[in-house]
C-alpha positions as CSV (number, residue, x, y, z in Angstrom):
1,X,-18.5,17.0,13.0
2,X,-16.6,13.6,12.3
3,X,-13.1,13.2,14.1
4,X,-10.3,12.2,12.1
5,X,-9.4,8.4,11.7
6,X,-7.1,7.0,14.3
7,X,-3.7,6.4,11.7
8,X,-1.0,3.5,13.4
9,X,2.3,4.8,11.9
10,X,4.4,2.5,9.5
11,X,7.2,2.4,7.5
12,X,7.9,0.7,4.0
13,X,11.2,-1.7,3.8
14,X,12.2,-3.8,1.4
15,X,10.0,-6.8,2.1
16,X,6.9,-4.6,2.8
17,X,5.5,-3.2,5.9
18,X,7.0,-2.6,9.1
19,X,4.4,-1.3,11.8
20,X,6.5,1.6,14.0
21,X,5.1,1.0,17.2
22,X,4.9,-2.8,17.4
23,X,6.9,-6.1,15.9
24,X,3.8,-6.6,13.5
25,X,4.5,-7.1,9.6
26,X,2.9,-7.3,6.1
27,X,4.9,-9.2,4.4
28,X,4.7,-9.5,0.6
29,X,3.0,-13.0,0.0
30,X,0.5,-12.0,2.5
31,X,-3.3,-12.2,0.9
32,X,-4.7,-9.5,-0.6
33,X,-7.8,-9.2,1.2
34,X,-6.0,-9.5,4.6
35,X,-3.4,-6.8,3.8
36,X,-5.8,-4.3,2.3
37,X,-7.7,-4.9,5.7
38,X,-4.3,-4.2,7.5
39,X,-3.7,-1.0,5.3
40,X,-7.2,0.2,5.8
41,X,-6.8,-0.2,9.6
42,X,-3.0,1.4,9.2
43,X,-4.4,4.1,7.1
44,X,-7.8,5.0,9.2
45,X,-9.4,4.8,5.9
46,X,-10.0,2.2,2.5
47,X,-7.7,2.5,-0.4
48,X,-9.1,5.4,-2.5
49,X,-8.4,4.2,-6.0
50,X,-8.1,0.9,-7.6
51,X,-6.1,0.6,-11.0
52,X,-5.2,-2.0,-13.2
53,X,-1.4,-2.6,-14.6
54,X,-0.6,-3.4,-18.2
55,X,1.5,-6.1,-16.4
56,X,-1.4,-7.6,-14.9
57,X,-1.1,-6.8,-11.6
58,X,-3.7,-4.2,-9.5
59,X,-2.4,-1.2,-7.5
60,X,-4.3,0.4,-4.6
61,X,-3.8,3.9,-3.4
62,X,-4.1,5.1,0.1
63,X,-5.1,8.3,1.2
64,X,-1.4,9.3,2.2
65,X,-0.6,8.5,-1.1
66,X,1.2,4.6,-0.4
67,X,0.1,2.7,-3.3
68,X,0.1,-1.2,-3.1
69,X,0.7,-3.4,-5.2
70,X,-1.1,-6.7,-5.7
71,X,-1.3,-10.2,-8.6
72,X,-4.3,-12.2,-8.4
73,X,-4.4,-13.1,-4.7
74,X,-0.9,-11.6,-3.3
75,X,0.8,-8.4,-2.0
76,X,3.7,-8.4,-4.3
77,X,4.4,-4.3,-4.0
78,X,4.5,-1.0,-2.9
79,X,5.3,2.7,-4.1
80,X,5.8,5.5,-1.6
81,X,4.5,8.6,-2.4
82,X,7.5,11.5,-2.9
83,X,7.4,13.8,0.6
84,X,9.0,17.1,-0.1
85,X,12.8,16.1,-0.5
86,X,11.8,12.2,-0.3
87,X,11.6,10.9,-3.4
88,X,9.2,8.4,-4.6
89,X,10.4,5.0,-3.5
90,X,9.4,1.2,-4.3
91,X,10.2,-2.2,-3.5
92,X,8.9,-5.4,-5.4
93,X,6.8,-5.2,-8.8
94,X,5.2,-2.1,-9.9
95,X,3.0,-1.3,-12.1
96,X,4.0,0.2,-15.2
97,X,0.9,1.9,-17.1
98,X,-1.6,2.0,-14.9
99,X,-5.4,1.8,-16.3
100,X,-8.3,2.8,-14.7
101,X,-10.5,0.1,-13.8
């Protein structure tokens, strides 16, 4: 039987990822290759769906249902997922229309 992935708990602010337990940041501008590293390590797992935007941007969703949002070679958003009373928040670009890719 596989244990569960160790999760590091974070919290989403206005300019992008706040780690709860340290001072470390992801920072929009930060790369997209090192952030979704970050997120997978954050998470215990790799994003679980990849979409494209009408907008051009891509958005990744985790498995707690955080959804980032990336241009070409930047982290330039993020969606929270809605948590019983929580709603759905965002900060930065989103992407409108999503398409599979």
């Amino acid at each position: 039987m596989e244990s569960p992935a160790q999760t590091i708990p974070y919290t989403l602010d206005a300019n992008g990822i706040q780690l709860a337990d340290r001072p470390l940041r992801i920072d929009f501008g930060r790369t997209d290759h090192s952030t979704m590293t970050a997120m997978t390590k954050l998470t215990g797992q790799p994003a679980q769906r990849q979409v494209g935007c009408t907008n051009g941007l891509r958005a990744l969703t985790w498995r707690d249902g955080t959804v980032l949002v990336f241009d070409t070679t930047e982290f330039v958003g993020w969606v929270s997922a809605a948590n019983g009373s929580d709603p759905r928040r965002t900060a930065g670009l989103s992407c409108p229309s999503p398409q599979t890719l």
